[in-house]
C-alpha positions as CSV (number, residue, x, y, z in Angstrom):
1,X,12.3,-4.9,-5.4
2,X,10.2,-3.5,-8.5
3,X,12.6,-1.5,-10.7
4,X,10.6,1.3,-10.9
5,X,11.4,1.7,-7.0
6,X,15.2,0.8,-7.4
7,X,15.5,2.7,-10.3
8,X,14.0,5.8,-7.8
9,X,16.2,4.7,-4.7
10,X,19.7,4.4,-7.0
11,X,19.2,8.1,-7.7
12,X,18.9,9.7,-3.9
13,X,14.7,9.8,-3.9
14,X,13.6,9.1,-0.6
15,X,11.3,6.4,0.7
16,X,8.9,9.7,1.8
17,X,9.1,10.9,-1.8
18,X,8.5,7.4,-3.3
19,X,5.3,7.2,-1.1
20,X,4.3,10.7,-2.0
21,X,4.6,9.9,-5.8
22,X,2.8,6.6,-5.7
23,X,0.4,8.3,-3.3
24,X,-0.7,10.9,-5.8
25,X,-0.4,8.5,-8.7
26,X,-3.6,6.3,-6.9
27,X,-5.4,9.5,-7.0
28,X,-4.6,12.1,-10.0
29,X,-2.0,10.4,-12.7
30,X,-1.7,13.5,-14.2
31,X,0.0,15.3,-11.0
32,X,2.3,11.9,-10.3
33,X,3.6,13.3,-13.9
34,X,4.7,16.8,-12.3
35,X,5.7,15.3,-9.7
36,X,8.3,12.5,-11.6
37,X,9.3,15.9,-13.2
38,X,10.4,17.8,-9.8
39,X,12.2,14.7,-9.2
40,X,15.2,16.1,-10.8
41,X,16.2,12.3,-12.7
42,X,18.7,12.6,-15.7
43,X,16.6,12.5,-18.7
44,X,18.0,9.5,-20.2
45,X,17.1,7.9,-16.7
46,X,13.5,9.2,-17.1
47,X,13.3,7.8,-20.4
48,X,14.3,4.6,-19.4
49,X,11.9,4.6,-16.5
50,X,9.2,5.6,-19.0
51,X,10.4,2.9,-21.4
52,X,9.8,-0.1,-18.8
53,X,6.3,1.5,-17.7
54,X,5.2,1.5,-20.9
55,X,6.3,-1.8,-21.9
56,X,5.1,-3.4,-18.7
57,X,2.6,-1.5,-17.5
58,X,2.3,-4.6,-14.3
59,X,5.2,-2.7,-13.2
60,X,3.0,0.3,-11.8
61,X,0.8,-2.2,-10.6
62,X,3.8,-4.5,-8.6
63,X,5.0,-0.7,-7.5
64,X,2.1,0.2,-6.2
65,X,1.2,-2.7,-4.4
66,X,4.9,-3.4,-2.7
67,X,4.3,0.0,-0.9
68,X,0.7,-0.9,0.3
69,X,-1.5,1.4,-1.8
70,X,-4.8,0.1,-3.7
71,X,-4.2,-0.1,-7.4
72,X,-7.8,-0.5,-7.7
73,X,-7.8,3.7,-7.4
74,X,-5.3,4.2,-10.2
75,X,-7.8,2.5,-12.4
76,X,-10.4,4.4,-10.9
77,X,-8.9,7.7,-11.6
78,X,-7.4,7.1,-15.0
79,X,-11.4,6.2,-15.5
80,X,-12.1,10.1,-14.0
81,X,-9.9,10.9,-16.9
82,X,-11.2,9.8,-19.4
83,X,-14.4,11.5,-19.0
């Protein structure tokens, strides 16, 4: 399991919620963020999470795919944003 999703599942965030973050994340980054915030993790679990992301970013990718969404719309909106 990618341990971006583990990470999620060890602290109570539903399947429904993990969907619904990755979901959003494929079509606004920016509200994923809010959403990641309403999520309620400890900080230092957070910061961990944003620690792996940003030093393997293939870990959004891996997440992304394992629950059946196109990564190819992630790039497409992180594109939107930087116009």
């Amino acid at each position: 399991m990618n341990p971006i999703i583990a990470l999620l599942k060890e602290h109570n965030i539903s399947n429904e919620q993990i969907g619904e973050l990755f979901q959003t994340l494929t079509q606004n980054p920016l509200a994923a963020m809010a959403i990641i915030g309403q999520l309620g993790l400890p900080p230092e679990k957070l910061q961990q999470l944003m620690g792996q992301v940003m030093q393997n970013p293939a870990l959004l990718k891996q997440a992304v795919e394992e629950l059946g969404l196109d990564f190819s719309k992630v790039e497409a909106a992180k594109e939107q944003l930087k116009k």
